[in-house]
Residue, then its C-alpha position, 0 to 999 in steps of 0.5 A: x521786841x518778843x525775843x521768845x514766846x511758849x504756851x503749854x496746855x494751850x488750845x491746841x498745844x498740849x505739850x509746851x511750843x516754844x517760839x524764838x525770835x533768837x538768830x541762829x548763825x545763819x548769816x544770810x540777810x545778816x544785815x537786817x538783823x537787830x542785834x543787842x551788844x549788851x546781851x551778845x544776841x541778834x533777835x530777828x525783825x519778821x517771822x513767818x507761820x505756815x501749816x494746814x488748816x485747823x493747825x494751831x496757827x490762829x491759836x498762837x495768835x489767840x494765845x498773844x491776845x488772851x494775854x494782852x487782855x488778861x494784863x492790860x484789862x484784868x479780870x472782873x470779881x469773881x469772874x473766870x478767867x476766859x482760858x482755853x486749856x486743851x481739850x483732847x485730853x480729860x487729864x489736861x483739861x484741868x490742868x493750869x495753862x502756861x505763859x512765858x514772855x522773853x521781852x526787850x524793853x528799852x535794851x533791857x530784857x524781862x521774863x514774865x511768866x504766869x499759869x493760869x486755870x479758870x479759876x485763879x493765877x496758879x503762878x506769876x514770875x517777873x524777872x530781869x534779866x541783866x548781862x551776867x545774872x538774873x533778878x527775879x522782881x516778883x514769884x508768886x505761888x498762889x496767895x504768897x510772894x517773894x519780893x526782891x530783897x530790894x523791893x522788900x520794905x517798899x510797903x505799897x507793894x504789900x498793899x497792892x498784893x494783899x489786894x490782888x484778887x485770886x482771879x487777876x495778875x499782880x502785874x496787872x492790879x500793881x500797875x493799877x495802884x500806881x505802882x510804877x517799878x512793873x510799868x514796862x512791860x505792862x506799858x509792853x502789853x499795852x501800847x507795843x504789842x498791836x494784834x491785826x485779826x483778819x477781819x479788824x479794822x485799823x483802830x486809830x483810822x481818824x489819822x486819815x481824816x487829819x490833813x496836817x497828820x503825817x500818816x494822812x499826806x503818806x497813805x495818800x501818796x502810796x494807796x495809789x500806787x497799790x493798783x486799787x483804783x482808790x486815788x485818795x482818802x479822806x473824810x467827809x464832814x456830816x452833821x452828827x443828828x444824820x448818822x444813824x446811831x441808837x438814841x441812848x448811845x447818841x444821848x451818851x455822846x451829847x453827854x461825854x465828848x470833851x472838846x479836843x478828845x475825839x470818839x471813834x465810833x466803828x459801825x460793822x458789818x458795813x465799816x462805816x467809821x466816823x470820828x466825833x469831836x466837839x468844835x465850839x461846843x457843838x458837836x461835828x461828824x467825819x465819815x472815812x471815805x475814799x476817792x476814786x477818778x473818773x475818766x474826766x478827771x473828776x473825783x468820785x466819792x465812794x463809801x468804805x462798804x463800796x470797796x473790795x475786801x481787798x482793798x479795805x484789808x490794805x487801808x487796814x494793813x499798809x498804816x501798820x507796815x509804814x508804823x514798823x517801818x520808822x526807824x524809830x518804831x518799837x512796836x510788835x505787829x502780830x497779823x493773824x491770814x495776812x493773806x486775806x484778800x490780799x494778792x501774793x505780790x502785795x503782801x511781798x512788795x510791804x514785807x520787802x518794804x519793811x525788810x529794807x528799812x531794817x538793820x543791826x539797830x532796829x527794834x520793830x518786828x512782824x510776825x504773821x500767819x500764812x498760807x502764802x507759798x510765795x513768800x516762802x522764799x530765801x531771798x525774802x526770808x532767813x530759814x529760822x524766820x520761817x515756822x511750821x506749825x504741823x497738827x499731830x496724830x494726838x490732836x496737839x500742835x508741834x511748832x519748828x522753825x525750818x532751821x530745824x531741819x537738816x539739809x536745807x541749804x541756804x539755796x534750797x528751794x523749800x517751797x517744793x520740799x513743804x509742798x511734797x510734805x517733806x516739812x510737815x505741816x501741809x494738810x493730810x487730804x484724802x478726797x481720793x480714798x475709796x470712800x471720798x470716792x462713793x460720796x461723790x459718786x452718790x452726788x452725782x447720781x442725786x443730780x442727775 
């Protein structure tokens, strides 16, 4: 779980923007929120981010993803590193952009930390965090390190820093050299932390293309239900000599694909997704398809291209609400617009799905950006698991959580209070100055 989160010279957040999945003592929704006994704390299952167009919303989520691949990928040799550092002030623009991470990982809590510049890894901190004291696993200051005492004699450790380059994360380079004391939060990274962006498609789709996978017989039991038309998915079986791929790329996957390891291939912009597997040597095609009924009862094959946006975004989105929703779920889903193309009453209905299936011992969370004002409700979400990222006169974004604020009470209707910009984070439009007002009127009279 992301207990807590902050950027500093980051695109657009100048100054450092904490973001904290920590409870407050509010108690509404109490039931729902995990709590950790070992650190007498409550970290909080969802998180809203609402504000204007071109706030910095989208920034935080380029911020998660910047950092993912800087861990679990790396850096190539005397590459950059693909920093975005803040560029509305000269001063900042070469000043190191900062990163801190507060992880649970297996009820215990890391903090990992590093700063960054185009050029090089500036500085790099790990530390655990136990219940009375902290255990700082790695510092590293440029091309020097301090080691726990206890890590001080374990000479692989020397090997894998002396062979950490200027441009890379020791995290990242020891974990490469089979160094397993930093794994887990590596692993973290890597295989808990999924990023959604509006426009990706769900990764390991093949799921839906298995019968006997329990994500298959699931979706086809609940896509029904969400008033697409879509009666069922599956796959259709095509000979690999017809889908339409480069001969190199073909010659590739002749060449590579083992017997039992299937290959997603991904075709954009029409998403046609295909699984490649090798069966008695030969190799076998599946398209994602859909179904839709006819009014004779009969099935209707349609193509992933055929169906609306919407309907694509909620193939994409409902597999990562029924993810987080298992009871066993220690995944973090971070969704950039999770209202695109997507109606306000579906969003609600598998936000409060996945709410339900919350409580004191769940260790799953969703953070998303939005705009959608019908989520910005009370009795959906906790005051401090809704956040206002709001764009000030200097450029840099600003982020508060709305139990920031005084006077709102638990039975406010904050919805009308962010629309009269009593919050901030609303979008400062003048369409109705003296000047927007000659504009419109100079079209006007071009048409005529």
């Amino acid at each position: 779980m992301i207990i807590s989160f902050s950027v500093e010279n980051w695109t657009s957040f100048k100054d450092k923007a904490t973001f904290s999945m920590v409870a407050s003592r509010e108690r509404q929704h109490g039931k729902r929120v995990p709590k950790v006994g070992k650190y007498q704390t409550r970290i909080l299952p969802v998180a809203a981010i609402y504000g204007g167009n071109a706030s910095g919303k989208t920034n935080l989520f380029k911020a998660l993803k910047f950092t993912k691949t800087l861990v679990t990928r790396g850096t190539q040799p005397d590459s950059l590193i693909p920093v975005e550092p803040f560029l509305l002030d000269s001063k900042s623009h070469d000043n190191a952009v900062r990163f801190q991470f507060e992880l649970l990982i297996k009820e215990e809590v890391y903090e990992f930390s590093f700063a960054v510049t185009r050029h090089v890894v500036c500085e790099e901190k790990l530390v655990h965090v136990l219940s009375t004291r902290e255990r700082v696993l790695y510092d590293r200051k440029a091309d020097k390190i301090i080691l726990d005492k206890k890590l001080e004699n374990l000479p692989f450790l020397d090997f894998a820093f002396n062979g950490t380059r200027d441009n890379q994360l020791f995290l990242t380079n020891s974990v490469s050299q089979k160094v397993d004391i930093f794994k887990p939060v590596y692993d973290w990274f890597n295989d808990t932390l999924k990023l959604i962006a509006p426009d990706d498609r769900f990764e390991p789709f093949e799921q839906f293309l298995d019968e006997d996978h329990q994500l298959f017989s699931i979706m086809n039991l609940m896509i029904p239900q969400l008033d697409t038309g879509i009666s069922r998915i599956g796959g259709e079986e095509i000979p690999f000599e017809n889908i339409n791929l480069p001969p190199a790329l073909k010659s590739d996957l002749q060449e590579n694909v083992k017997e039992g390891k299937p290959v997603r291939l991904l075709a954009q912009p029409i998403n046609e997704q295909h699984i490649i597997t090798r069966r008695n040597g030969k190799l076998v095609a599946k398209k994602l398809v859909t179904y839709h009924q006819r009014l004779d009862g009969s099935e209707a094959q349609f193509e992933m291209r055929q169906e609306s946006d919407g309907s694509q975004r909620i193939i994409d989105l409902l597999p990562a609400f029924l993810d987080i929703s298992s009871s066993n779920s220690t995944k973090v889903y971070v969704i950039d617009e999770i209202d695109r193309s997507l109606h306000s009453l579906l969003i609600r209905e598998l936000l409060e799905g996945y709410l339900s299936k919350c409580s004191t011992e769940t260790r799953a969370q969703v953070l998303f950006t939005t705009h959608d004002l019908l989520l910005m409700d009370q009795q959906l979400l906790r005051r401090d698991e809704m956040w206002i990222v709001e764009r000030e006169t200097t450029g840099g974004s600003n982020l508060l959580s709305f139990s920031e604020y005084e006077g709102i009470r638990y039975d406010k209707d904050i919805r009308k209070s962010y629309l009269q910009g009593r919050l901030g984070g609303i979008p400062k439009i003048s369409l109705c100055d003296t000047q927007s007002n000659q504009c419109f009127e100079e079209i006007g009279r071009g048409n005529k």
